[in-house]
Structures are given as structure tokens and as C-alpha cells.
C-alpha positions in Angstrom: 83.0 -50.9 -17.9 81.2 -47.8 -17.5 78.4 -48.0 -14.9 74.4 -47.1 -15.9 72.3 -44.6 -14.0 69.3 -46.1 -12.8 66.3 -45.0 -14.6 63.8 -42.4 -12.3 60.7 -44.4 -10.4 58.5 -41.8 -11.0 57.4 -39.9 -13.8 54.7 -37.3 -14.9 54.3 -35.7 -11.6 54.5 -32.5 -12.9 51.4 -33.0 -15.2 48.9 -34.0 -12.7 50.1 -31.4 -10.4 49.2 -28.7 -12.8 46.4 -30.9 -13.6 45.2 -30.8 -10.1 45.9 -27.1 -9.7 43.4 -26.6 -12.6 40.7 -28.3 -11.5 40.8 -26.5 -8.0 41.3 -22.7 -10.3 37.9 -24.3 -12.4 36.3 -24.7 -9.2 37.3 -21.6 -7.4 36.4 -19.7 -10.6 32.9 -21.3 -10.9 32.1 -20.7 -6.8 33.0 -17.1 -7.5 30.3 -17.0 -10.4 27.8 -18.5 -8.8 27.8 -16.0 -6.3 27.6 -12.8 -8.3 24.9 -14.7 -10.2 23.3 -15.1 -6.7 24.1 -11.5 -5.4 22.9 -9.8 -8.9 19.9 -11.2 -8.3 19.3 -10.6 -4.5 19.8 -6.8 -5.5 17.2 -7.5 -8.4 14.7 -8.9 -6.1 15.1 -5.8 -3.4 14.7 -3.4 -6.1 11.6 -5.0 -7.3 9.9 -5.2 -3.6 11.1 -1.2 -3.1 9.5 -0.8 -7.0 6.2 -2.5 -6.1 5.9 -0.8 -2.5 6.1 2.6 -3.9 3.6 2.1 -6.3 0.9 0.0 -4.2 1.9 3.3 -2.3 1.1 5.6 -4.9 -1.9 4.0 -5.3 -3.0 4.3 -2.2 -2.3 8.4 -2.1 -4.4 8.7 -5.4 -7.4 7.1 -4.2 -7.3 8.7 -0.9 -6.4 11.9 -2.5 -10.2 11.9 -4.0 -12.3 13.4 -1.2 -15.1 11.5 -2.7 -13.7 7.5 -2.1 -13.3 8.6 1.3 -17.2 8.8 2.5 -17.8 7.5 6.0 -18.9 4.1 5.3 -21.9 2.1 6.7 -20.3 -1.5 8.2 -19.9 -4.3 6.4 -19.2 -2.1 2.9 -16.0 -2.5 1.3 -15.5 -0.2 -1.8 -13.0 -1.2 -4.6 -11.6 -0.5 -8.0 -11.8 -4.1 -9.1 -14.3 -6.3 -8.7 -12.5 -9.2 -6.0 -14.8 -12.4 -5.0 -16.0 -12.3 -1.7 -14.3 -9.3 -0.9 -15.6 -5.9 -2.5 -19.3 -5.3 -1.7 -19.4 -2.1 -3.7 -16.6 -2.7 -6.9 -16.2 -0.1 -9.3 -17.1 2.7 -6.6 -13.5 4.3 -6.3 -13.2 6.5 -9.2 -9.1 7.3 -10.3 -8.4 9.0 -13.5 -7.4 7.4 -16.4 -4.1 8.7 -16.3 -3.4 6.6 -12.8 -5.5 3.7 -14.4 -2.9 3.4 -17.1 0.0 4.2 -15.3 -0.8 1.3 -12.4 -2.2 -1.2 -15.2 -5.5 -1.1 -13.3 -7.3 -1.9 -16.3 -5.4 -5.0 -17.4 -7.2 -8.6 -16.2 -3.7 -10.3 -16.4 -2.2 -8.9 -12.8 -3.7 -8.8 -9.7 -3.7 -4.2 -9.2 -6.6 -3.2 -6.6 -7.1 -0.7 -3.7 -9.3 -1.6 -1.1 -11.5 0.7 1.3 -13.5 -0.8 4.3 -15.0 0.6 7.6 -13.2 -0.1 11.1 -15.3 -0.6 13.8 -16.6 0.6 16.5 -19.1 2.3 14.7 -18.5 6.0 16.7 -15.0 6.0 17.9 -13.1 8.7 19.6 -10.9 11.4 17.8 -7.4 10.5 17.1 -5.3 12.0 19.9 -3.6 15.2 19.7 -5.9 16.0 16.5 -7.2 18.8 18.0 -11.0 17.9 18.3 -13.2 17.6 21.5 -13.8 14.2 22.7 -16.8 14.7 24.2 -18.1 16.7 20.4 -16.7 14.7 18.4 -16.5 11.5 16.9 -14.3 9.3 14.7 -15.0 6.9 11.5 -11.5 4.8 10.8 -11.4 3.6 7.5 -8.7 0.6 6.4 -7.3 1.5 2.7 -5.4 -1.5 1.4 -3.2 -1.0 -2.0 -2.7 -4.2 -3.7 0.5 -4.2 -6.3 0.9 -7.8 -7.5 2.3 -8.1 -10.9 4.7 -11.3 -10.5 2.5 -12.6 -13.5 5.2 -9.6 -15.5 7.9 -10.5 -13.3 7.4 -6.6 -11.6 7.0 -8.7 -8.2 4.3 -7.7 -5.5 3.4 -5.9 -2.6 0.4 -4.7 0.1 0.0 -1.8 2.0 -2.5 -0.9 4.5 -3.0 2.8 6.1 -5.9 3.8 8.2 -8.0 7.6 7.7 -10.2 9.1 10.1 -12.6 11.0 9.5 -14.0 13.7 12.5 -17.6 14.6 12.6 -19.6 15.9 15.8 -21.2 13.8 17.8 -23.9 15.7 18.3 -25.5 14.9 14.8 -26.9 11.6 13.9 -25.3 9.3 11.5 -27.8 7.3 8.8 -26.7 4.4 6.5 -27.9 5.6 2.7 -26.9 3.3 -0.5 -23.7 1.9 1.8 -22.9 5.5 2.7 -23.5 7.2 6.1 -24.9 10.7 5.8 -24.9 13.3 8.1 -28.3 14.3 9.2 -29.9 17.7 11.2 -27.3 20.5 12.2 -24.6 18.4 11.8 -24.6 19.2 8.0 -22.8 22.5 7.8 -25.4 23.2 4.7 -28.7 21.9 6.8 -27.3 24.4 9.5 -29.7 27.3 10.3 -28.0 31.0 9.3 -28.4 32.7 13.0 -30.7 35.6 13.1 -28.9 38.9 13.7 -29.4 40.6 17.1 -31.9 43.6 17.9 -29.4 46.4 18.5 -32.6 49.1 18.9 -33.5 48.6 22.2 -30.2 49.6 23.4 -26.1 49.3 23.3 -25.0 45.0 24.1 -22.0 43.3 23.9 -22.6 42.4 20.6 -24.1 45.8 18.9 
């Protein structure tokens, strides 16, 4: 009598191998996605911040580019290009031209665009060094100009920059505080300077005749 082979104990092994093979592939796969998806948008996000710094930059160089939103303000005055509450003493007073209004969105209500100009105290400081200009003839205003970018309202993201400008004048004049604005007053103003009277060269050859 011919004898029977026994029957295998286990079966399907093969299956949930390849079974558990393709969960761990799913998983790997997904892992891998997640983190382009996270990388894509790390890039995104550092090219938005380099986007909105160069043009609060821009900003920044329009307005100061203007010789007239760079007056020697009186303290306490804060000149902008949008009204801000509790900020901006003197809104509106920073002139750009419409070209750089439209091309920074100044003008539109929904985002959050300014530039910012405010006095530094003390109220006469010294030159900047290695300017050039006499310490003991001249004196310094410091102004703070702040460009606000903030468009995260659009999804453009946001940024601040602040620079400082000086601006030399000589200390021998006085300094007034006119409508938020310090004026020069007496020699000072090269305009309000007397024209000096020529020599008398009749009387006789001098250093300067």
C-alpha cells in the first residue's frame, strides 16, 4: 500500500509577505512625498521673504531718493505715506510718484504697504565719523526710515526694514521747529548768506589784488 505525503502546515506565506512588502513601499513612498511637499514649500516661503525684503527695500530707496521727505524733522514728528493709528503724526506728507504707488500697491486698503520717517534723538548730534565734516562746525540730524512690506493678506508674505540718514548742517546756525519741520535760520542758510564785498585793490598791491 502506497504511502501519503503529509499535507504542508503552512500555507499563503508568500502572499502576506508581498503583502507586507507593499505596505512598507506605500509607506516609504508616501514619507518621500511628504517631504518634497515640505521642501517645495520651504523654498516657496524663502523666496517670498527675499521678494518682500527687496521691495520694502525699494521702497525705502524711493522715498529717501526724494530730497524733499528727507527734511530735518522737529521731535516727536513721524511723517508717512499712509495714515497708521497712533503712529504717523504727519500721514500723507511723503510724496512718491504714482508709478512707485502702483507698483508697491500703496494705494490699496487691503495690505498693510507703508514707509515710515521719524527723528532720532539727541536733538544736535555729532557727524557720522569719517564723513568728512568738522565736529566742532557741524552737526548731525539722524532720521529712522522704516519700509513696511506686509502683503500676507495676497499670500506675497511680509517684511520690515529700517535704515538711518544723517543729515550735516553747521552748528553755527540755529535750528527752529516750523509746521513739524526745522528750518535753518541766519548764515546758516546758504541763500540768507551775505555775498562778500569785493576788496579795495586802489590803495595798493595785497595778497588778494
Amino acid at each position: 500500500m502506497p504511502k501519503s505525503k503529509p499535507e504542508p502546515t503552512q500555507r499563503g506565506v508568500a502572499l502576506a509577505v508581498a503583502l507586507i512588502l507593499l505596505v512598507v513601499l506605500t509607506l516609504l513612498a508616501l514619507s518621500g512625498i511628504r517631504l518634497s511637499t515640505m521642501e517645495l514649500r520651504m523654498s516657496l516661503n524663502d523666496e517670498l521673504r527675499v521678494a518682500a525684503f527687496e521691495q520694502a527695500q525699494s521702497m525705502v530707496d524711493s522715498t529717501v531718493r526724494r530730497f524733499t521727505n528727507t527734511p530735518i524733522l522737529a521731535p516727536g514728528i513721524t511723517r508717512c505715506v499712509k495714515a497708521i493709528t497712533d503712529l504717523c503724526t504727519d500721514e500723507g506728507s511723503l510724496t512718491l510718484s504714482d508709478e512707485v504707488k502702483e507698483k508697491f500697491g500703496v494705494n490699496d486698503a487691503t495690505v498693510n504697504v507703508n514707509v515710515v520717517i521719524e527723528r532720532i534723538p539727541p536733538q544736535n548730534a555729532e557727524p557720522p565719523v569719517n564723513s568728512g565734516f568738522s565736529l566742532s562746525s557741524f552737526d548731525a540730524a539722524y532720521m529712522q526710515v522704516s519700509g513696511i512690506w506686509d502683503q500676507n493678506a495676497k499670500g506675497l508674505g511680509s517684511a520690515t526694514i529700517r535704515e538711518g540718514v544723517a543729515i550735516v548742517y553747521g552748528s553755527a546756525g540755529d535750528i527752529t521747529t516750523t509746521s513739524g519741520e526745522d528750518q535753518f535760520s541766519g548764515a546758516t542758510d546758504p541763500e540768507a548768506a551775505p555775498e562778500p564785498e569785493p576788496e579795495d585793490c586802489s590803495a595798493g598791491p595785497t595778497p588778494s589784488c
